[in-house]
N, C-alpha and C positions, 0 to 999 in steps of 0.2 A: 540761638539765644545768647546773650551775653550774661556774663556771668561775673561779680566781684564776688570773690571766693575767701570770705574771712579765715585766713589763719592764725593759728596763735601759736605755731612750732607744740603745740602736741601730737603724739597720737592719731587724736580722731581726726583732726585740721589737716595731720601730712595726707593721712589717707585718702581723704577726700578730696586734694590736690591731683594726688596723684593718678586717682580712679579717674576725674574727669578730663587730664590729661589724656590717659590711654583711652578716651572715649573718642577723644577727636570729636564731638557732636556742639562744641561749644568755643564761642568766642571767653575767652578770661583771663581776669586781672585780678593779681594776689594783693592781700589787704589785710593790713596788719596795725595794732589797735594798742599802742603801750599804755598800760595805765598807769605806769612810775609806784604799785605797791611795795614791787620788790628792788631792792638795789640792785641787781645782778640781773633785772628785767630786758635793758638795750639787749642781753646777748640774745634774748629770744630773738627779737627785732633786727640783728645782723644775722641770726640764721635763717629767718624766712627770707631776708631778700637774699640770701645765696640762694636758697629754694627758687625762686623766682628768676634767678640768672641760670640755673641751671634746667628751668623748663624754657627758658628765654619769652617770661609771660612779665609784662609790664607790673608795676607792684607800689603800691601807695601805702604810706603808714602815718601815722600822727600819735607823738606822745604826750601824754597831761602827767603832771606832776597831783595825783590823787592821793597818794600817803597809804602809810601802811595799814594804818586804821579806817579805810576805804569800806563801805560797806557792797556784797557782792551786789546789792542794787545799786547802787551810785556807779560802781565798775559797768556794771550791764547798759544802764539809760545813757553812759558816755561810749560805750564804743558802737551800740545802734546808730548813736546819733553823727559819729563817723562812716559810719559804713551806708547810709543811711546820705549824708553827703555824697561821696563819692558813687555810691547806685544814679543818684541825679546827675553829677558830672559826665556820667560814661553814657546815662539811658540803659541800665544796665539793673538788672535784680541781683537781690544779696542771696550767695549759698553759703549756707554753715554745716557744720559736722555733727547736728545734734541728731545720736541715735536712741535705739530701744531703749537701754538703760537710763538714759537721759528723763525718758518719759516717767516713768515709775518716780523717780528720783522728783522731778515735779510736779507729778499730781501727791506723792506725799508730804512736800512743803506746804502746798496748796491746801490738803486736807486740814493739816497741826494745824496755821494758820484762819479755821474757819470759811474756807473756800464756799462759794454758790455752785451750781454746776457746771459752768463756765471755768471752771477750774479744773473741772477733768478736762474741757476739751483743747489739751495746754497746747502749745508747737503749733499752732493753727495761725497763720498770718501767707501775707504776701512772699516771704522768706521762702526760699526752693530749699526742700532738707532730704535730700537723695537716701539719707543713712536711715530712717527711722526704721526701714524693718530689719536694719542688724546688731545684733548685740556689741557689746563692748570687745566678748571672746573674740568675732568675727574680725573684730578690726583688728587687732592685736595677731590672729593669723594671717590674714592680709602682707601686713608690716611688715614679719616673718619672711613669708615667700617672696617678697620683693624687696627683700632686704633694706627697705627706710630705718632713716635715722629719723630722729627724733627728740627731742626737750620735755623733758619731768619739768610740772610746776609747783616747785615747792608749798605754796601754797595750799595746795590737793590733800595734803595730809594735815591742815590743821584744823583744830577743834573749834576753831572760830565761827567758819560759820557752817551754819545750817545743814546746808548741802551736805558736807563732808560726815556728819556727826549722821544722817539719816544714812548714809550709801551701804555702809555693810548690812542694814538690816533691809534692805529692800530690792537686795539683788540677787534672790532665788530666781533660779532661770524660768521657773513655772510661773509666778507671782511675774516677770517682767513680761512675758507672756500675754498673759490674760491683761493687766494693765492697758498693755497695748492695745489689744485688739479692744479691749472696754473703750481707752480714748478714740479712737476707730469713729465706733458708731457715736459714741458723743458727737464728734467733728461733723457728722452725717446729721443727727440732728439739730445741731447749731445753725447748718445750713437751710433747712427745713425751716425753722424757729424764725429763722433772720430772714428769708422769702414771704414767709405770711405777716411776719410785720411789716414788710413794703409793701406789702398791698394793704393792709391794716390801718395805717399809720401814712399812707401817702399826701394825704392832703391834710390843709390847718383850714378853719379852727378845729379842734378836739373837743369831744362831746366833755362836759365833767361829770353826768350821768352814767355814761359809760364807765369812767375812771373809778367811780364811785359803787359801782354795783359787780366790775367785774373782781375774781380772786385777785388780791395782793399779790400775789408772786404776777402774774399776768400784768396785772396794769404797772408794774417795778420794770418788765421788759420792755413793755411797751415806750415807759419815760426814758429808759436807756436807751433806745433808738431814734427819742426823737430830740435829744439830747446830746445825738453822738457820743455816749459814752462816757460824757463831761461832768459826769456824777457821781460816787462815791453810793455804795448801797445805804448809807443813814442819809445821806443828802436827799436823795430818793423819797425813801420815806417819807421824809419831812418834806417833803413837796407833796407826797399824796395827800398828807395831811393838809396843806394848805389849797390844794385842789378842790376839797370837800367843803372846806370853811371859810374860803376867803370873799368877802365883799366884792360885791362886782364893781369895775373901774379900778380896781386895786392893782398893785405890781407884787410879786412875792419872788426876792432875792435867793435865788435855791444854791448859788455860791458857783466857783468858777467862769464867773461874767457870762451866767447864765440866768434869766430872767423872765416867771411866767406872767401873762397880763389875761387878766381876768373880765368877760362880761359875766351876765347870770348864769348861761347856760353853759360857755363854750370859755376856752381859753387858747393863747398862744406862745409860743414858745421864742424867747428874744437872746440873741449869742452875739454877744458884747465883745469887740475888742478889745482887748487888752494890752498895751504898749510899755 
């Protein structure tokens, strides 16, 4: 399998270079993602490509000039959407460093935030994340016995965002534990969830009797699948509501140049381009 293998010259990133270096089981190309928050950030980006000349693994990077006042989401949807390029360019899947710790850390932003349960079952995507059953400890002996260098991101210690301000309360070794193994079976059930809505939901048009009669949480699931996802949980809503009461021959704009069309019985679901 080929592998773009996001680094950011910390810790967890070197380790996971490193590891699937010694693994030999893998074609990879190092990738690395500046987001211009920090001034002093190029140096991350001249360390990883010495990293990368020193496994002699090919190494792609691209910087935006994001600002300091960057928010860790705007950091995150830009460097997916680099690495996310460059997975296309090779035919290639993206690996990151996100471990154990990792997890805890966001199912509790998820939770503060009002999360559904889809929010426990966080790190679930097309992404290979080799790390998740090790702790943070784990990496940091790793590094240790194989003597890696590595780059501190200043950033890690400010009070700005979220992340930083939840981590020392959420990093008992038992609590990241049971986390884990909790998102586990989530992910397990997600997959469960997400199989019986393709058979559920495979063909249009859609009953609005159905829509109408089965639990709200259920029929919420169902419009996010047939949806793809292009809906906002109150967008939702408001479409089930228009589900129940809209006039047949009607169109009800549910947002995202997404578009439901209505007879008496039945309706369909219309996904608009957007240019």
């Amino acid at each position: 399998m080929k592998l773009i293998v996001a680094v950011s010259g910390g810790v967890d990133s070197v380790v996971l270079l490193d590891m699937l270096v010694r693994t030999g089981k893998h074609d990879l190309v190092v990738a690395h993602f500046d987001h211009g928050i920090r001034s002093d950030s190029s140096l991350d980006a001249d360390f990883v490509s010495g990293l990368a000349e020193k496994y002699r693994l090919p190494f792609e990077m691209k910087r935006e000039e994001l600002g300091a006042t960057a928010s860790e989401e705007l950091a995150r949807v830009r460097r997916y959407a680099f690495l996310r390029r460059v997975a296309d360019q090779y035919g290639a899947v993206i690996a990151t460093a996100h471990h154990m710790n990792d997890i805890t850390e966001t199912v509790a932003i998820n939770l503060m935030r009002g999360t559904g349960w889809r929010g426990l079952a966080v790190l679930a995507s097309d992404v290979y994340r080799p790390l998740l059953d090790m702790k943070k400890d784990d990496l940091f002996a790793y590094a240790k016995k194989y003597a890696l260098e590595w780059r501190e991101d200043s950033t890690n210690e400010s009070d700005v965002y979220l992340r930083n301000r939840l981590r020392p309360k959420v990093q008992n070794d038992d609590v990241v534990r049971q986390v884990a193994a909790l998102r586990s079976r989530q992910v397990e059930l997600r997959d469960e969830i997400e199989a019986e809505l393709e058979q559920l939901m495979s063909h249009a048009p859609y009953s609005r009797y159905f829509f109408s009669m089965v639990d709200p949480s259920v029929a919420s699931e169902c419009l996010r699948y047939m949806t793809k996802g292009g809906l906002t949980r109150p967008q939702r809503d408001r479409a089930l509501l228009a589900i129940k009461t809209q006039r047949a021959g009607s169109v009800y704009e549910a947002g995202g140049g997404i578009s439901l069309h209505f007879t008496s019985r039945h309706f369909t679901v219309g996904h608009d381009t957007i240019i």
